[in-house]
C-alpha positions in Angstrom: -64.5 14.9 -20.4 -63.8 15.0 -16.5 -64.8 11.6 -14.8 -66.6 11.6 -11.8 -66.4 10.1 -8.4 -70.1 10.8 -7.3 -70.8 7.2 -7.2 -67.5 6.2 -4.9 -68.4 8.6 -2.0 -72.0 8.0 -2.5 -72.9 4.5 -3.5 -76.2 2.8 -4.1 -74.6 -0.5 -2.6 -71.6 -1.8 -1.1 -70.2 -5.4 -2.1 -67.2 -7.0 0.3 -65.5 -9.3 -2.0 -62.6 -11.7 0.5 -65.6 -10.7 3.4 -64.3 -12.3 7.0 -65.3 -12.3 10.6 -61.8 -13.5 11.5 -60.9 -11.1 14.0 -57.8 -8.5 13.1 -58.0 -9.6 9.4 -57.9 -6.4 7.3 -61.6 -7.5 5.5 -63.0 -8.2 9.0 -61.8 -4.8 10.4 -63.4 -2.8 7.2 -66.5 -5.3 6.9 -67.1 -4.6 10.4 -66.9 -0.9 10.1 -69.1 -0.7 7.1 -71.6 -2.3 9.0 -71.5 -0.6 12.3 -70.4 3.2 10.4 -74.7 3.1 9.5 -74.0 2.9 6.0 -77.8 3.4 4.6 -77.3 1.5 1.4 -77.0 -2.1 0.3 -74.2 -5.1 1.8 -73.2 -7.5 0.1 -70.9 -9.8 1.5 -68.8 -12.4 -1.0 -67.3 -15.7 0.6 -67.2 -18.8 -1.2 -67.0 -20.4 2.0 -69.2 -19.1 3.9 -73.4 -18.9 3.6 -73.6 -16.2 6.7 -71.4 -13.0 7.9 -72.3 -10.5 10.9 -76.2 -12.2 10.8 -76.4 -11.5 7.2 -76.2 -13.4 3.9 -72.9 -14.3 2.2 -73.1 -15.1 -1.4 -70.2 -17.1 -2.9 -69.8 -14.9 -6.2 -70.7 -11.3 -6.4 -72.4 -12.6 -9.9 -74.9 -14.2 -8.0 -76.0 -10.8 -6.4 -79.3 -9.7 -7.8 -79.2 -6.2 -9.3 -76.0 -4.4 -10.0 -73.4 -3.1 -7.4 -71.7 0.9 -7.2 -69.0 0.4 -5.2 -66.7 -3.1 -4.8 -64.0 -3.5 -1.9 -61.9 -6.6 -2.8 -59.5 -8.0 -0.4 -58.3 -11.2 -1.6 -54.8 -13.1 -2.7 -53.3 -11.3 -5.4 -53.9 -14.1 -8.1 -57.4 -13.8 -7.8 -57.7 -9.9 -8.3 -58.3 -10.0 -11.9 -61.3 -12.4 -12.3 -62.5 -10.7 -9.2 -62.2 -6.9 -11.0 -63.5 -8.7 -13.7 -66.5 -9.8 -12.1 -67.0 -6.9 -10.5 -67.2 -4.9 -13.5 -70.2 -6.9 -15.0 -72.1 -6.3 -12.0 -71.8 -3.1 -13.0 -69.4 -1.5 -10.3 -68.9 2.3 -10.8 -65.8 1.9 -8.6 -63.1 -0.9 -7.0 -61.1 -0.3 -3.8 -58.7 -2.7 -3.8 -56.8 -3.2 -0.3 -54.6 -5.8 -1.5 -50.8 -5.8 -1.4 -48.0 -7.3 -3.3 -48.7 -5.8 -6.7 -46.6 -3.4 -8.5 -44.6 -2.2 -5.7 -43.4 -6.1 -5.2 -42.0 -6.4 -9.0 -43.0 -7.6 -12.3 -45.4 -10.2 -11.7 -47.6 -7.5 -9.4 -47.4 -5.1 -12.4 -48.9 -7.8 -14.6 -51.3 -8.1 -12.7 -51.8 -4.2 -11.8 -52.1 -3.9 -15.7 -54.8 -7.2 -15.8 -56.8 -5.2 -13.5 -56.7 -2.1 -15.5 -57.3 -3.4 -18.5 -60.4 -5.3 -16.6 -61.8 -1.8 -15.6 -61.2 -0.1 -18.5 -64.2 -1.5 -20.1 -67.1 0.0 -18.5 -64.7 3.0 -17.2 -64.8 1.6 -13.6 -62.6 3.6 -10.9 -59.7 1.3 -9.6 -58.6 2.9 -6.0 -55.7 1.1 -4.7 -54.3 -1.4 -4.7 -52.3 -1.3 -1.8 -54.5 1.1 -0.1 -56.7 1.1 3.2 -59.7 2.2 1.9 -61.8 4.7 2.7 -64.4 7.3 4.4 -67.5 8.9 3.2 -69.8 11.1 5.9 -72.1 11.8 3.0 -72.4 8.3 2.9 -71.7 7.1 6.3 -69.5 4.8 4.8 -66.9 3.6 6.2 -63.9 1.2 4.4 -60.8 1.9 6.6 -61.3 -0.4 9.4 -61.2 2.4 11.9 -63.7 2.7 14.4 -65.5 6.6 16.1 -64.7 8.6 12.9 -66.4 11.9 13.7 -68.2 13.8 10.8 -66.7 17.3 9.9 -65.7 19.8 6.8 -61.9 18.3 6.3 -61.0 15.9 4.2 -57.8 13.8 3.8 -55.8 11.9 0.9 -52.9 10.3 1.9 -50.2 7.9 0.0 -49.7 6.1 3.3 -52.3 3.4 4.8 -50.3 3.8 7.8 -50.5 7.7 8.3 -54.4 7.4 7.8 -54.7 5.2 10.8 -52.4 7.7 12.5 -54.3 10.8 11.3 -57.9 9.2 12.3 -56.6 8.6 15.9 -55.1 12.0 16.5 -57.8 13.6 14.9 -60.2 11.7 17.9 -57.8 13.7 20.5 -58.4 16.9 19.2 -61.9 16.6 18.3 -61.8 16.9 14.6 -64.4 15.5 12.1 -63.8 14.3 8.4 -65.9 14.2 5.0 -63.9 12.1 3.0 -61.1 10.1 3.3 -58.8 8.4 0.6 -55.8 5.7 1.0 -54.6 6.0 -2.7 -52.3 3.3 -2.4 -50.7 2.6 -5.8 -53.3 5.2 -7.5 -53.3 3.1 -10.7 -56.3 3.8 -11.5 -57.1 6.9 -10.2 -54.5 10.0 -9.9 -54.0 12.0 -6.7 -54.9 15.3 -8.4 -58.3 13.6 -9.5 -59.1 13.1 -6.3 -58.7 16.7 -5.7 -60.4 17.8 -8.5 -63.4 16.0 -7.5 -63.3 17.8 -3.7 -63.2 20.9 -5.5 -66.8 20.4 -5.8 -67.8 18.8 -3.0 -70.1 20.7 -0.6 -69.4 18.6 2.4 -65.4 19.5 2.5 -64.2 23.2 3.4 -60.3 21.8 3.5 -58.4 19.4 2.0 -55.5 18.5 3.4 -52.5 15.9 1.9 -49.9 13.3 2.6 -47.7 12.5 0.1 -44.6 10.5 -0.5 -43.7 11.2 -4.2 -45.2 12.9 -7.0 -46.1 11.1 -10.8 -48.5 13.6 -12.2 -47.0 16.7 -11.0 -47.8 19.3 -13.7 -51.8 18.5 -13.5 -51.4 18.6 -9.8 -50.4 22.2 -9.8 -53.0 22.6 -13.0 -56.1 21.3 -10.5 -54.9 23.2 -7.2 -54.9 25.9 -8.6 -58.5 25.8 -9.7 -59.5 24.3 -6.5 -57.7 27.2 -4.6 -60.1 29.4 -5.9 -62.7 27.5 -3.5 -60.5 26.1 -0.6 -57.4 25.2 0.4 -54.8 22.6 -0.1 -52.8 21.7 2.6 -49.5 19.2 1.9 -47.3 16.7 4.0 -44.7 16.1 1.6 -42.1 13.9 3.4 -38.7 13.4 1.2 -37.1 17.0 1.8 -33.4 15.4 2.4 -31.0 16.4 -0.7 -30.1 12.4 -1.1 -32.7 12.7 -4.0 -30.7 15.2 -6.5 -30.4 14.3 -10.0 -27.4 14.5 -11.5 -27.8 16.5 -15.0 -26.0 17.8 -18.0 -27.1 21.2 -18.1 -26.6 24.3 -15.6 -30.7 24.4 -15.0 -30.2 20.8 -14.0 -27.5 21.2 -11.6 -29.5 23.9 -9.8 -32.9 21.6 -9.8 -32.9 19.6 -6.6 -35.9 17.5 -6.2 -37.4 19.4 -2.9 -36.2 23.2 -5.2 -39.1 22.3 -7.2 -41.3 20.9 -4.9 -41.4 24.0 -3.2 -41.3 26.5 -6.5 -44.7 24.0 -7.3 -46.2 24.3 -4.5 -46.0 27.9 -3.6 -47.4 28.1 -7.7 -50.6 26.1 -7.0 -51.1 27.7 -4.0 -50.8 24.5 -1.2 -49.7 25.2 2.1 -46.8 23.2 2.6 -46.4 22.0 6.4 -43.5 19.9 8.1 -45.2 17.8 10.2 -49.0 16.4 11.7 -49.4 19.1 14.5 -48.6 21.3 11.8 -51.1 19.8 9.2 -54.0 19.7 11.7 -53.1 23.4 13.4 -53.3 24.5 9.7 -56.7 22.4 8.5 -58.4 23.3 11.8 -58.2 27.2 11.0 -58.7 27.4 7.4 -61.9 25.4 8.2 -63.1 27.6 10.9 -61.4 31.0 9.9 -63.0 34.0 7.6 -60.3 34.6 5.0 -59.0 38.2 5.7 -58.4 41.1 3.0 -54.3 41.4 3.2 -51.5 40.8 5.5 -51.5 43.7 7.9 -52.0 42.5 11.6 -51.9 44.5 15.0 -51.1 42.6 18.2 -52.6 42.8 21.2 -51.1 41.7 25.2 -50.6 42.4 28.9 -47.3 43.1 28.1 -44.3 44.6 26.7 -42.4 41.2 26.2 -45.0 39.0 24.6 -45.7 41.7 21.7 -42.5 41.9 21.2 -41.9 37.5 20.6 -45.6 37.9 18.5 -44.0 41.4 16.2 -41.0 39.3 15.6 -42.9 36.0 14.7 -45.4 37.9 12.7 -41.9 39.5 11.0 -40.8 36.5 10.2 -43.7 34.4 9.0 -44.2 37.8 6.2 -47.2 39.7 8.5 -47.7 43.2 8.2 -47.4 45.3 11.5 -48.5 48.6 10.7 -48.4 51.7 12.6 -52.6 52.2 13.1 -54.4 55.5 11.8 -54.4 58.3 14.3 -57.9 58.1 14.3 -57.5 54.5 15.0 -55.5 55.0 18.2 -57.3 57.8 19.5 -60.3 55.3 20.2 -57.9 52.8 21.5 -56.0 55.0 23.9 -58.8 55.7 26.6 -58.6 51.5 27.2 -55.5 51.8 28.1 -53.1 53.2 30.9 -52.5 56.7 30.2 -49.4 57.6 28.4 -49.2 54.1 27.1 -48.7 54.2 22.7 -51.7 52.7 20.9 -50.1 52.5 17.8 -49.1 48.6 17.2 -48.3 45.9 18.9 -50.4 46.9 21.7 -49.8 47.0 25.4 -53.1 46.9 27.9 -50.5 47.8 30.5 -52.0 45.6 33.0 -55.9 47.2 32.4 -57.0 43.9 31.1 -56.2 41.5 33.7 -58.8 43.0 36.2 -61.2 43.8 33.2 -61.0 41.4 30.0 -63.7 43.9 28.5 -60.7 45.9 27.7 -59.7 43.4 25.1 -63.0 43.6 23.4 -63.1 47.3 23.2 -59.7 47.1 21.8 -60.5 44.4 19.7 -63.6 46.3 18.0 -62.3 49.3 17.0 -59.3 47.5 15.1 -61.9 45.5 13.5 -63.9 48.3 12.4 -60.7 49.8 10.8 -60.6 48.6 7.4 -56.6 48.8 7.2 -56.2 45.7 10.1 -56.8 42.7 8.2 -56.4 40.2 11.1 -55.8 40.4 15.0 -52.9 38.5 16.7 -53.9 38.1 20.8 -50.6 36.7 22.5 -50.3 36.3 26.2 -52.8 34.9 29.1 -55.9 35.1 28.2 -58.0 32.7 30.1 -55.7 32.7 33.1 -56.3 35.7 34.7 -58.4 34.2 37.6 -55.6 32.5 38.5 -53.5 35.8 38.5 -55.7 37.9 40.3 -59.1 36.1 41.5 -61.8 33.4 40.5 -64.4 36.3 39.7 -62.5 37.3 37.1 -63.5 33.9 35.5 -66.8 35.3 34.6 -65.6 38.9 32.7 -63.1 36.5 30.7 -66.2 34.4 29.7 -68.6 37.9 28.3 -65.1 38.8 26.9 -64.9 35.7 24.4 -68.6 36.1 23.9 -68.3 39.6 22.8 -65.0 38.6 20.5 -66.8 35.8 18.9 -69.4 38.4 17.9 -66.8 40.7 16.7 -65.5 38.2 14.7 -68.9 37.4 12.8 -69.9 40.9 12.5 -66.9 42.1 10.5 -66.0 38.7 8.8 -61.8 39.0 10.5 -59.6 36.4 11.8 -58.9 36.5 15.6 -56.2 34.2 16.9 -55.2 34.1 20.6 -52.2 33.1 21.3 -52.4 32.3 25.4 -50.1 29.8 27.8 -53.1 28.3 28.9 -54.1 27.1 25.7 -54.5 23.1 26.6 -56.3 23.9 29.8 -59.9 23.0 30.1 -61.1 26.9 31.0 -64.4 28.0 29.7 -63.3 31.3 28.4 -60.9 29.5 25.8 -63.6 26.6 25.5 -66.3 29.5 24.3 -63.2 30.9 21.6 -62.9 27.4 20.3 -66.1 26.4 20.0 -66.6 29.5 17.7 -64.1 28.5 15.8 -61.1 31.0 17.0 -57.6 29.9 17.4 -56.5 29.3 21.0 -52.8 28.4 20.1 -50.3 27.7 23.0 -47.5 29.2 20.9 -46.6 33.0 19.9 -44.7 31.2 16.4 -47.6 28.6 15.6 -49.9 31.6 15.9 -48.1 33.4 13.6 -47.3 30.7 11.4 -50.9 30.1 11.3 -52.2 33.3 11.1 -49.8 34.1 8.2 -50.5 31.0 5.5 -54.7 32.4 5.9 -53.0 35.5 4.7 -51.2 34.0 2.0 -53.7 31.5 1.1 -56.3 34.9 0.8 -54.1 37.1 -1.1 -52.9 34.3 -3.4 -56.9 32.8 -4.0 -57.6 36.6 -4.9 -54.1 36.5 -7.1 -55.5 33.2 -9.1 -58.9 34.2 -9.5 -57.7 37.2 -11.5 -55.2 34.7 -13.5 -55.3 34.1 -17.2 -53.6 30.5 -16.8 -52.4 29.5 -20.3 -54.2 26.2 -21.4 -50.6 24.0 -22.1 -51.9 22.9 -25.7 -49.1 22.4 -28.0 -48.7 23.8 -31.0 -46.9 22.0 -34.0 -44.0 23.6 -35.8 -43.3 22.1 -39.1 -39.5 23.6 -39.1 -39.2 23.0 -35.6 -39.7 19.4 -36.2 -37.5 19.3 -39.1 -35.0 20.7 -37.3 -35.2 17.9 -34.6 -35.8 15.0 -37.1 -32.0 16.1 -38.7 -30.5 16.5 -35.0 -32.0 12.6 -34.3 -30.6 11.3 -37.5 -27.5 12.4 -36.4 -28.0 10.4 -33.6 -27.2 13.4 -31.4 -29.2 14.8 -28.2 -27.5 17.9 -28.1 -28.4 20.8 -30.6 -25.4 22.6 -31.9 -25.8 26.3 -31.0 -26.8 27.3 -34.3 -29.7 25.0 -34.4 -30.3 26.3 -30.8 -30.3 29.5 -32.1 -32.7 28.6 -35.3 -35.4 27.0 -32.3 -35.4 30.5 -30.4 -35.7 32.2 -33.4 -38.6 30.4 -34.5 -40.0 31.3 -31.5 -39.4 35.3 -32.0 -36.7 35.5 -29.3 -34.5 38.2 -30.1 -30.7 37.1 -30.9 -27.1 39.0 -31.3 -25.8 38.3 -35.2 -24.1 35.8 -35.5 -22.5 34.1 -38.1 -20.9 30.2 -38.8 -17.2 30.3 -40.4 -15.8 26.8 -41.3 -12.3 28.2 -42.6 -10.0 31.4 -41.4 -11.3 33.4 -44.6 -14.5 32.9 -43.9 -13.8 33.6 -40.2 -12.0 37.0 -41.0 -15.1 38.3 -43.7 -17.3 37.3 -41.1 -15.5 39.3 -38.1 -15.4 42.8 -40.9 -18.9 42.5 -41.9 -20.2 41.9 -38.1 -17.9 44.7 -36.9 -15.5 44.9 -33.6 -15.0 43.4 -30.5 -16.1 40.0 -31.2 -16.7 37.0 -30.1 -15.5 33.6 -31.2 -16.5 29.8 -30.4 -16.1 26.2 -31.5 -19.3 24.6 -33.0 -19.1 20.4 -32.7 -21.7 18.2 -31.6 -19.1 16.6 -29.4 -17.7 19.7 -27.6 -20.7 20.9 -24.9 -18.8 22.6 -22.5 -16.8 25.2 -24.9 -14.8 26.7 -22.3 -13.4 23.5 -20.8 -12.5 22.6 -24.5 -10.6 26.1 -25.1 -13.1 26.7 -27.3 -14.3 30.3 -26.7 -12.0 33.7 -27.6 -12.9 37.1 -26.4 -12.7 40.5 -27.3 -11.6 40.3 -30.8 -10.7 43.8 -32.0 -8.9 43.3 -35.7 -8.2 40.4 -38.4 -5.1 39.3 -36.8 -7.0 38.7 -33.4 -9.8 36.6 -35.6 -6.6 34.6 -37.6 -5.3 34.0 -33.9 -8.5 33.0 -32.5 -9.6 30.9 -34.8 -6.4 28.7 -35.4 -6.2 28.4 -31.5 -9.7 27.2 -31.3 -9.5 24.7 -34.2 -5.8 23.1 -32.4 -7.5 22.9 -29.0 -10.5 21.2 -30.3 -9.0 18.9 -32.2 -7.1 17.6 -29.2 -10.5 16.7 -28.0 -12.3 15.3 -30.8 -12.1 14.1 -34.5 -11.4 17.0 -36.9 -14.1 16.3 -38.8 -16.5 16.8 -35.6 -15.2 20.0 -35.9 -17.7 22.3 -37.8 -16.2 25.3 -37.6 -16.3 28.9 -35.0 -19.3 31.0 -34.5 -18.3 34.6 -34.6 -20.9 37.4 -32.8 -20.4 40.6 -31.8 -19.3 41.2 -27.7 -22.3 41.9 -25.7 -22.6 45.4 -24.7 -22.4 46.0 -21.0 -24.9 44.9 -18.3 -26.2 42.0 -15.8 -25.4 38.4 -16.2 -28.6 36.2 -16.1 -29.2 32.3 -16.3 -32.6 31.4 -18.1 -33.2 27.7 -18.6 -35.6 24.6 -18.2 -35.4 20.9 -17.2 -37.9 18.4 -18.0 -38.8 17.2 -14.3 -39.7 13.6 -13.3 -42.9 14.9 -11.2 -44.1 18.3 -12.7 -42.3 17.7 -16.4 -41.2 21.4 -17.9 -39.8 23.3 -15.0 -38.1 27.0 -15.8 -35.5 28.8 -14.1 -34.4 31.9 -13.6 -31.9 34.4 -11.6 -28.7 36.2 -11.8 -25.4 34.7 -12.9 -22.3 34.7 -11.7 -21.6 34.1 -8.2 -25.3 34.5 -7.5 -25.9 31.3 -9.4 -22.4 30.1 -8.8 -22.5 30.3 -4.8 -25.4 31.7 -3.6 -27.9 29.5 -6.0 -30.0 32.8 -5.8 -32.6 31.6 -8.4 -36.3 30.9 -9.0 -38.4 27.8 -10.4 -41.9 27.8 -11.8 -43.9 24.6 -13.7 -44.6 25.5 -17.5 -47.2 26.8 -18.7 -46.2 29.8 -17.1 -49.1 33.0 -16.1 -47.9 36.4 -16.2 -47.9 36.8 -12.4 -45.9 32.8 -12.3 -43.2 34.9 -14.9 -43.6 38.1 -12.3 -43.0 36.3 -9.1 -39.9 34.3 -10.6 -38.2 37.4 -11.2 -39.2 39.6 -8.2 -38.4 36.4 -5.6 -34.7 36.2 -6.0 -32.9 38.0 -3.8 -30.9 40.1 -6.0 -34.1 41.5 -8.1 -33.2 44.7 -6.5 -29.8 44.5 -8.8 -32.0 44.4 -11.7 -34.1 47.7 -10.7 -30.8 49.7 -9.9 -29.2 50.5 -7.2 -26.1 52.9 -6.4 -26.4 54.3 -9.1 -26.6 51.7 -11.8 -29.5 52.2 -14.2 -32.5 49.7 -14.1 -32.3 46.8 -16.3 -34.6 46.4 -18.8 -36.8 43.6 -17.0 -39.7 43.1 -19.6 -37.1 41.7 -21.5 -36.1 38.5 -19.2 -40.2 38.4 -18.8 -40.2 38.3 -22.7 -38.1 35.4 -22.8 -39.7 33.3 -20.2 -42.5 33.9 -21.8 -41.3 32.3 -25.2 -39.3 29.8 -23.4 -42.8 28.7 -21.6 -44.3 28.5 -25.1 -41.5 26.1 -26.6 -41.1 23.5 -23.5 -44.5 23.2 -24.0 -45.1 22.6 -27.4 -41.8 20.6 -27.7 -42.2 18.0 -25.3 -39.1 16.0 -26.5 -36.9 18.9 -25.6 -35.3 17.8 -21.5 -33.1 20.6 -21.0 -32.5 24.4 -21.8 -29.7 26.6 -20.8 -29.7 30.1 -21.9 -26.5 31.4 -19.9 -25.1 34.2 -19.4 -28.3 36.3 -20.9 -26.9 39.8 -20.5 -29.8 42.6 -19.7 -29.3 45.7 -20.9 -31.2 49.3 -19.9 -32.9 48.4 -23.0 -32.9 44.9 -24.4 -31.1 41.8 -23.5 -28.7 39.7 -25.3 -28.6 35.8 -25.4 -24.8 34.9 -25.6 -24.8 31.4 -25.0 -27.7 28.5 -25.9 -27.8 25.1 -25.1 -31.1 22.4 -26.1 -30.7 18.8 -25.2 -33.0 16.4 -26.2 -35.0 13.5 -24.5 
């Protein structure tokens, strides 16, 4: 059953345990702006030394309040958090914020006491926010916790990992005028996880956009699991500081190698649908459209300017940022051309010619009729609006002023984004002023317009992409021989699965395998090769031997007994120069795949979203050009779509010069079985099916590697 944070944004009554008026203490900043934020409910202040705070009572123990309290703020010494949780919880506190710090990320003694606290809470279910955190912000509430004074009201609301980048945030966010619903410092989040926190502003009426700062990742896989839903509503805008490649795990496995921390940050992100941003203009240029913006149908935008140059910086911006400049209808053009110069193209980007400088109107007219065509999903204004009073005279102040009145109409009537990109974007000019207040872009930069312009795209296509979704639910599902077969492999005391036990785990999970069988001796080894039939294959089979090839333990194209008597004695003398002989269990002989494209299939259990699976070409594409795709299990039939059609060499896979297409439903087939086993085998940490070879029909699995956790 989902918890709920109704009673943390909207408390009854507020107690202050650690309550000061010592100026520039932390509790006398947030005591101070509880009180003067107009915070309708219940204070209660709690100071053993004190009998008076701000003209109001102080009681010495929030056990001698009379009545019970929602929401407890605690900012005291860390040795007297636990008996102050605990006392908070008998009064009957729904949630805790606790601002102190020293605790967990200090070293053991703060995680005793992290876990005192928890253990504290966990008896009535109370929320534990913090510790280490700055508080928080409620409008619905007008509560305010953080200590920060003038925090306007507004649609966005803000989580952050960083007390610092809140304070930060709050102050910018006064310089461009933007209003909050909710804010959360989430500090150590040992009570409460970030995508909780999301989950619950889903829901919540007051907040159109929820945008994100983060520093790492612990819960990674529900994360993705809850933007997702929440995507379906709003958006989810990310900070995620830690791109630098100083973070890359080292790993036994080829899926591992390939997995860089900030990889699958990415691959996640793009799954749940966040828009990812690099820094805070960035953050706030994105949260200020999506919460003023109607989403548009599809990606295909026309440009509008005075000029030839500017279209040409927005086409290529809108190129690069993935927008769709289509050539307009004829019919479409045929109403544009009589607003422009004659003989000047109206078929996109579009050039006024110099007609709009004397008479803005023309932008309108242009404006309207590519709204009314229902293939324009979004218009892209780049140049001077606003300034052209200062190009050619004052009075032209006044036609730029009815022409922003008439494009904010346009924009209501037909429900499409209209951005303007201008170079007199921060000026205080009443024309832009009008755009603004209506909610329209005014963006000082052709690429920031784009960049904007093109995540409401995405975020539109891909909320209409997850709606449609069948999202599997990640239960597991228990495999009796599957464990057995893991149960013998940790007896062992091994982590690695030999191949045929790799083998027996995809079978059991209907993955179609080459023959294949195990020969411990050279007669065995040369019935084995007549029965399978020629060319074959040959490889050593030891627990201790992972890397086959390094171990000269793999022969190829095997075409009569006397290459399998050859074979086999060479494998058994190189391997025993390795290892033990009797680690040595013998060769496993398979017939040579039958011509077509190398592919690398795998998964590695990752720190922050847990089963992560890969997939893209091999050879040099893997090798050198690391052409490959992630995605977090459980895996969606689009998630196992996208994966495949996102490399850059899918185009190898659908045929060109005059190769024949693969046979791509069968890579999707495995990923989707692959999906199904990470997830009901959480012990398994790391797959490698590599090379997969696809064939025109089929594919065949020629090498398979499970470690275990």
């Amino acid at each position: 059953m989902k918890r709920s944070l109704k009673n943390v944004f909207n408390p009854r009554s507020v107690a202050v345990i650690g309550a000061s008026e010592v100026p520039g203490k932390a509790s006398e900043r947030r005591t101070r702006s509880l009180i003067e934020g107009g915070y309708r409910g219940d204070i209660y202040l709690i100071n053993p030394k004190r009998s008076e705070l701000f003209g109001r009572k102080a009681y010495p123990s929030i056990t001698e309040i009379d009545g019970e309290v929602d929401l407890v703020m605690i900012v005291v010494a860390p040795r007297f958090l636990t008996s102050a949780v605990a006392d908070s919880v008998k009064m009957g506190a729904k949630g805790i914020i606790i601002i102190t710090a020293g605790l967990g990320e200090s070293g053991e003694e703060g995680k005793k006491i992290e876990a005192e606290i928890l253990d504290e809470a966990a008896r009535t279910g109370a929320f534990v926010i913090g510790p280490n955190c700055s508080g928080m912000f409620s409008s619905s509430a007008d509560i305010n916790l953080l200590g920060v004074p003038q925090i306007e009201k507004g649609s966005i609301s803000v989580l952050a990992q960083s007390g610092n980048v809140i304070d930060s945030l709050t102050h910018y966010a006064r310089m461009r005028g933007v209003g909050f619903s909710k804010i959360i410092s989430v500090g150590n989040a040992i009570g409460v996880n970030f995508h909780e926190y999301i989950d619950y502003l889903k829901d919540d009426r007051d907040t159109k956009v929820i945008m994100t700062y983060l520093e790492g990742i612990k819960d990674g896989n529900n994360l993705v699991r809850v933007v997702r839903e929440t995507a379906k509503k709003k958006p989810v805008i990310a900070l995620k500081v830690g791109r630098s490649s100083a973070g890359a795990r080292a790993a036994a496995s080829h899926t591992g190698s390939l997995a860089g921390d900030e990889v699958i940050v990415d691959a996640a992100f793009r799954q749940a649908g966040i828009v990812r941003v690099s820094n805070t203009d960035e953050l706030f240029d994105m949260a200020e459209v999506f919460a003023s913006c109607p989403l548009p149908e599809g990606n295909r935008v026309v440009i509008l300017s005075e000029g030839g140059g500017d279209n040409s910086i927005a086409a290529d911006n809108a190129e690069k940022y993935g927008m769709d400049v289509p050539v307009l209808s004829t019919e479409t053009q045929e109403k544009i051309k009589p607003f422009l110069l004659e003989g000047m193209p109206a078929s996109n980007p579009i050039d006024y010619g110099g007609t709009a400088e004397e008479n803005p109107h023309m932008i309108t007219e242009c404006v309207k009729v590519c709204m009314e065509d229902d293939q324009v999903d979004g218009i892209f204004i780049t140049g001077f609006f606003g300034g052209f009073k200062d190009i050619i005279a004052p009075h032209v102040a006044e036609l730029e002023e009815k022409a922003s009145k008439d494009m904010v109409d346009l924009v209501k009537k037909y429900k499409k984004p209209l951005f303007v990109h201008t170079s007199f974007a921060r000026d205080p000019i009443k024309s832009l002023d009008i755009l603004k207040a209506a909610g329209v872009p005014v963006i000082e930069s052709s690429e920031r317009t784009a960049q904007c312009l093109s995540a409401l795209m995405r975020f539109s296509m891909n909320q209409k992409k997850i709606s449609r979704m069948q999202i599997p639910t990640g239960a597991a599902k228990e495999r009796p021989s599957v464990k057995k077969l893991f149960k013998k492999v940790r007896e062992a005391k091994r982590h690695n699965l030999l191949e045929t036990e790799s083998r027996d785990l995809l079978k059991e999970y209907h993955i179609s395998l080459p023959e294949a069988e195990l020969a411990n001796n050279l007669d065995k080894a040369v019935e084995a090769g007549n029965r399978l039939g020629y060319p074959l294959a040959m490889k050593v089979v030891s627990p201790e031997i992972i890397h086959k090839s390094d171990a000269g333990g793999i022969k190829l194209g095997l075409n009569n007994q006397e290459d399998i008597k050859t074979a086999f004695n060479e494998i058994i003398t190189n391997a025993e120069k390795v290892v033990k002989k009797e680690k040595i269990l013998g060769t496993l002989i398979s017939p040579m795949a039958k011509k077509g494209q190398e592919c690398i299939i795998g998964m590695i259990r990752d720190a922050q979203f847990g089963p992560v699976i890969m997939f893209g070409l091999g050879g040099i594409f893997v090798e050198v050009l690391k052409d490959v795709s992630f995605r977090v299990a459980p895996l969606a039939a689009e998630d196992i779509d996208e994966m495949v059609e996102e490399i850059k060499g899918y185009k190898i896979l659908t045929g060109i010069r005059g190769e024949k297409p693969k046979d791509i439903a069968a890579i999707k087939n495995i990923l989707v079985r692959l999906s199904e086993i990470v997830i009901d085998n959480p012990e398994i940490k790391e797959i490698d099916l590599n090379p997969v070879i696809v064939h025109e029909n089929g594919a065949s699995i020629v090498d398979s590697r499970v470690i275990l956790g």
